[in-house]
N, C-alpha and C positions, 0 to 999 in steps of 0.2 A: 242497686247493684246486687245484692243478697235478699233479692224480697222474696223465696220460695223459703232459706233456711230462717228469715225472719219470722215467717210463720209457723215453721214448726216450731220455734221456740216459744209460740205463744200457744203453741198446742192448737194451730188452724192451719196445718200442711194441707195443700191440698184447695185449698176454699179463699173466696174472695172476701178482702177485706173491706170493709164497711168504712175507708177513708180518702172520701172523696168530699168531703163538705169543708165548708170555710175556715173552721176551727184548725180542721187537718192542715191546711193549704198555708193560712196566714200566721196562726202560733208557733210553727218552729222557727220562723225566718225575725221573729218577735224576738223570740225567748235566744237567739244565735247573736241581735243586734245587744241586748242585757247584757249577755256574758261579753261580748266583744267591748261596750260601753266599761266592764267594771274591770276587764286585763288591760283595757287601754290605762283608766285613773291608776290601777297597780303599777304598770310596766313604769310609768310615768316617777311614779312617788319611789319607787325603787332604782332610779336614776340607771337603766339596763344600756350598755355603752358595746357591748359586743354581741357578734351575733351567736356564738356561745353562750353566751348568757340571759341570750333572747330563749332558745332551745333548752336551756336549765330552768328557766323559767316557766315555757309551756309545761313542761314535763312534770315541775311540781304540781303546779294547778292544776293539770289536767289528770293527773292521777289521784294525787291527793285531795282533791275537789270533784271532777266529773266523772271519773270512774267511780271510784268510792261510792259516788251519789247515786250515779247509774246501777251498780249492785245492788245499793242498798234496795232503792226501790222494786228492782226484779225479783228477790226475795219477799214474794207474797204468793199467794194461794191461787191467784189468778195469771200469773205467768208460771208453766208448767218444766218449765226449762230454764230459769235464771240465771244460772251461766254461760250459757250461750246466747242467751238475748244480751247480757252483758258485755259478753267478747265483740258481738259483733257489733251493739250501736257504742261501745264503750271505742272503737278503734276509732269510732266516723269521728266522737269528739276528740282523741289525741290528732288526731288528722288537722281537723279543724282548728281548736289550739296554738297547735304548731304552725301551722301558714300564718294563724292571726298573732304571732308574733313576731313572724319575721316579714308580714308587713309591717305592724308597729315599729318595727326598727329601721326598714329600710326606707318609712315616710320619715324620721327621726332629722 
């Protein structure tokens, strides 16, 4: 959706990005099944009964967890712009998050 402002934020506005290989293709849909696996065991053991509290729920973890982590790691020498590489993959996971908890709930 944002792939021209994603690359400026890695300081490659302009220029094609080199992710078109397996790794690129099969590791986020990996690494989205993990996180979906570990707020399901949560959502679960936290016994979450409304859907207010499905939505409090994303919102802790996924600030308090995927944002945070998302910063943390754009704060390096080789992303040129780490707050806005932040802002912007940092929205896709509260995006994301949030849907995967109010399925969790609505399969409940």
């Amino acid at each position: 959706m944002f792939s021209e402002i994603y690359k400026v934020s890695l300081g490659k506005g302009g220029q094609e990005l080199n992710n078109q290989g397996p790794l690129f293709i099969a590791s986020p849909g990996i690494c989205v099944l993990v996180t979906i696996l570990a707020s399901t065991i949560l959502f679960y053991n936290l016994d979450i009964t409304t859907y207010g509290e499905a939505i409090e729920f994303a919102m802790i973890i996924g600030i308090g967890f995927l944002v945070s982590n998302t910063t943390n790691i754009a704060i390096n020498p080789n992303i040129p712009r780490p707050l806005l590489y932040s802002v912007i993959t940092s929205s896709y996971h509260l995006v994301g998050i949030n849907m995967t908890s109010l399925i969790l709930f609505a399969m409940r």
